[in-house]
C-alpha positions, 0 to 999 in steps of 0.5 A, spaced: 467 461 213 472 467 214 471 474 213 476 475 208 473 468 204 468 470 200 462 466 198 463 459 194 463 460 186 458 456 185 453 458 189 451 465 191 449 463 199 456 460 199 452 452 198 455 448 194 455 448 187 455 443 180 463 443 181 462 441 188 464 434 189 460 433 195 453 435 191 455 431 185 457 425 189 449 426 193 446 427 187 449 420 184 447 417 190 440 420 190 440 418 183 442 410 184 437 409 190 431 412 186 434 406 181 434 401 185 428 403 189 424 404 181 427 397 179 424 394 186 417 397 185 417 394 178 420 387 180 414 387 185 409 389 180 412 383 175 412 377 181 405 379 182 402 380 174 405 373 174 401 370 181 395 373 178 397 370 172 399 363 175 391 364 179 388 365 172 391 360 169 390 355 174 381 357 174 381 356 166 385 349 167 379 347 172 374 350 167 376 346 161 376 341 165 370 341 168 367 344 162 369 338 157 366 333 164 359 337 162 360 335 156 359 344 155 360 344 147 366 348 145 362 354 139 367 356 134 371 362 136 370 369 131 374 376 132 372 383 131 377 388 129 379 394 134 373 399 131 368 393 132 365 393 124 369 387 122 367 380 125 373 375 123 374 367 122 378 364 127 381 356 127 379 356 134 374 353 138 373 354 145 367 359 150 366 365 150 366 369 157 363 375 155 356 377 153 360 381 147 364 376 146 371 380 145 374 375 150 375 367 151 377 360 153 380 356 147 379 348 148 386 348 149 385 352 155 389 359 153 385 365 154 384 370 148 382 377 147 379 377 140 380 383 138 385 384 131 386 390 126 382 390 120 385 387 115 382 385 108 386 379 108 383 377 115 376 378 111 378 373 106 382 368 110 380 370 118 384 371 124 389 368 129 389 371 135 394 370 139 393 366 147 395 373 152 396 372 160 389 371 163 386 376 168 383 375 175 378 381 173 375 381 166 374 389 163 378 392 169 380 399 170 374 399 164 367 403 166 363 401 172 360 396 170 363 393 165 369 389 170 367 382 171 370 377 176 374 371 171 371 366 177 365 368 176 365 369 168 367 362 167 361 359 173 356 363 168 359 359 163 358 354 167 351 354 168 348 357 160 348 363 162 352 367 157 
């Protein structure tokens, strides 16, 4: 900078300012490597939930089948509403995979949480909860102690000892 110019009008240090075309076209730049990098991480995250899933999906398959060989009957499936008061009647069939019996496989070898909200309606005519992706760890980011391998609550299924 020369001594008769004076400092940039957008800045007192003479940096560039909001009106400089060089600091928005860095900002943009930023901004849209920021997005990418965000749409990248969310797309990793989306293609590992989806092996886990397929993982899980295969375990329940074998688990069903294996169950059925055993000729392990299926129990009829009850759900709990969200505050745990309520018990529901469901048309499902399947095996529990917890001791407090808030998650199961069905018979049709779709994995359930039994958990819905409180419904009076629910009282008189029971619940359908619906099938959700299966987990390869039961109760996970839940407290210590209370997370289970899903490899390992189907075994204990597997051998009455649920």
């Amino acid at each position: 900078m020369s001594a008769h110019e004076g400092p940039s009008p957008g800045r007192p240090d003479g940096g560039a300012g909001p009106s400089d075309p060089a600091a928005s076209s860095s900002d943009d730049s930023w901004q849209a490597r920021r997005r990418e990098a965000a749409a990248a991480h969310a797309e990793a995250l989306e293609r590992a939930q989806r092996a886990e899933t397929a993982q899980a999906q295969a375990l329940i398959a074998r688990f069903v089948q294996e169950s059925t060989a055993r000729g392990l009957p299926p129990r009829p499936l009850t759900a709990r509403s969200y505050d745990g008061r309520a018990r529901y009647r469901t048309p499902l069939q399947g095996w529990y995979l917890r001791r407090n019996e808030s998650v199961a496989v069905g018979t049709d070898g779709l994995f359930y949480v039994l958990t819905v909200p409180p419904s009076l309606r629910a009282r008189l005519s029971g619940a359908t909860p619906s099938p959700s992706d299966p987990p390869l760890v039961l109760g996970k980011g839940g407290r210590d102690g209370e997370s289970i391998d899903l490899a390992d609550a189907l075994a204990r299924v597997l051998a009455g000892d649920s």
